[in-house]
Every structure is written in C-alpha cells, then in structure tokens.
N, C-alpha and C positions, 0 to 999 in steps of 0.2 A: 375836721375840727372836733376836740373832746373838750369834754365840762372838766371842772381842774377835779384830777382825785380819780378821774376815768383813763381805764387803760383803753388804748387804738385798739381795734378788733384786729385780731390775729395775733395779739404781742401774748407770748407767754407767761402764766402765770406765775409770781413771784412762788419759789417752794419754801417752807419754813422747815428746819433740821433741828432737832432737840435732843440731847443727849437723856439717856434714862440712866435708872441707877446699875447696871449694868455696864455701862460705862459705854457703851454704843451709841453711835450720832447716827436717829432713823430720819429719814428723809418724809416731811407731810403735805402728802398732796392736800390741794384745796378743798376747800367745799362746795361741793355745788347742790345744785338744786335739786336734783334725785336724791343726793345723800340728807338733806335738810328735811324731803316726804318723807323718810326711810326713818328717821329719829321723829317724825310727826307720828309715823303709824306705831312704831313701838313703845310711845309715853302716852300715846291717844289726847295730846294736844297743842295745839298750834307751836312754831316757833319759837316764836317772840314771844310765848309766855314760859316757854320751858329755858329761854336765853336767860331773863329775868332772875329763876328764879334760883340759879346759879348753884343747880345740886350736883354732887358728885357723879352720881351715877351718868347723868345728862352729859357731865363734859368727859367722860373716861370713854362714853359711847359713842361721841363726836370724834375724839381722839381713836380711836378704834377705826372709826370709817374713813378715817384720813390714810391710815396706817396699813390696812388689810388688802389692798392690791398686791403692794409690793413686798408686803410682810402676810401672807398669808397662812403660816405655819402658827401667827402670834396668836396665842387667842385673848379675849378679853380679860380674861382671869389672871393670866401671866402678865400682860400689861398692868394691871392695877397694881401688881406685885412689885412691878418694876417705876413704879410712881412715889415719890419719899418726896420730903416738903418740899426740898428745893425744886424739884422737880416738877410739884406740882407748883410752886410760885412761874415758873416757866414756864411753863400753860396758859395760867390764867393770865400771862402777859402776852403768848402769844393769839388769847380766842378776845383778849378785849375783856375780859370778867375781872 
C-alpha cells in the first residue's frame, strides 16, 4: 500500500529533460539525498533554507548535480552560460521555485 503522491519502492524515478540554449535536451537525474548534503556543505546551510531563498547560484548548483554524471565534461561555468531566461523559467518550473 503507498500514501497518494508515493512512488512503490523499486519503481523508477521519473527523469526530467530540458533543453538549454544550445539547443540540446540534457537528461536530469534526481535528487537525492547525498546530492542535497553536498549543496548543504558547500552553502554551509540547511536545505530548506537555501530552497527558500531562491538564489541563482543555489539552483545552477542543484542543476549542476543533476547533470554531472552523465554530462561530466559540463562544467559549472559552461552550464550557467548555457541558461537564458527561458531556460531559466524551466527550471524554476521544473525545481518547484
């Protein structure tokens, strides 16, 4: 039995695909909970307060960790380059911001 809004254990994660302005649809793994420590230790504060407070840097670094498995040549800097408004309005729609 799941609560409504929970996935069965074992079902795979939905993946979100964004195209940047490059014109390329990248594939973005989830977030999990190592990747959410990992933005804790590099802002040096909680979550939910750096979700909050909805700064660029915060979500191009979340973006980033989504990104860097399977795009590992991308770096951060190049990414940000490749982010234009519309781009960034599809973000903030796909992180919930």
């Amino acid at each position: 039995m799941t609560r409504k809004n929970q996935k069965p254990l074992g079902q795979k994660p939905k993946l979100d695909r964004l195209t940047l302005s490059d014109g390329k649809e990248y594939v973005l793994k989830p977030m999990t909970v190592n990747k959410y420590i990992e933005v804790e230790h590099k802002f040096d504060q909680p979550i939910a307060k750096l979700v909050l407070k909805g700064r660029l840097e915060v979500i191009l670094f979340m973006l980033h960790l989504r990104l860097r498995d399977d795009y590992p040549d991308l770096t951060l800097e190049q990414l940000g380059d490749r982010i234009d408004d519309d781009v960034l309005a599809r973000i903030n729609e796909l992180m919930g911001v």
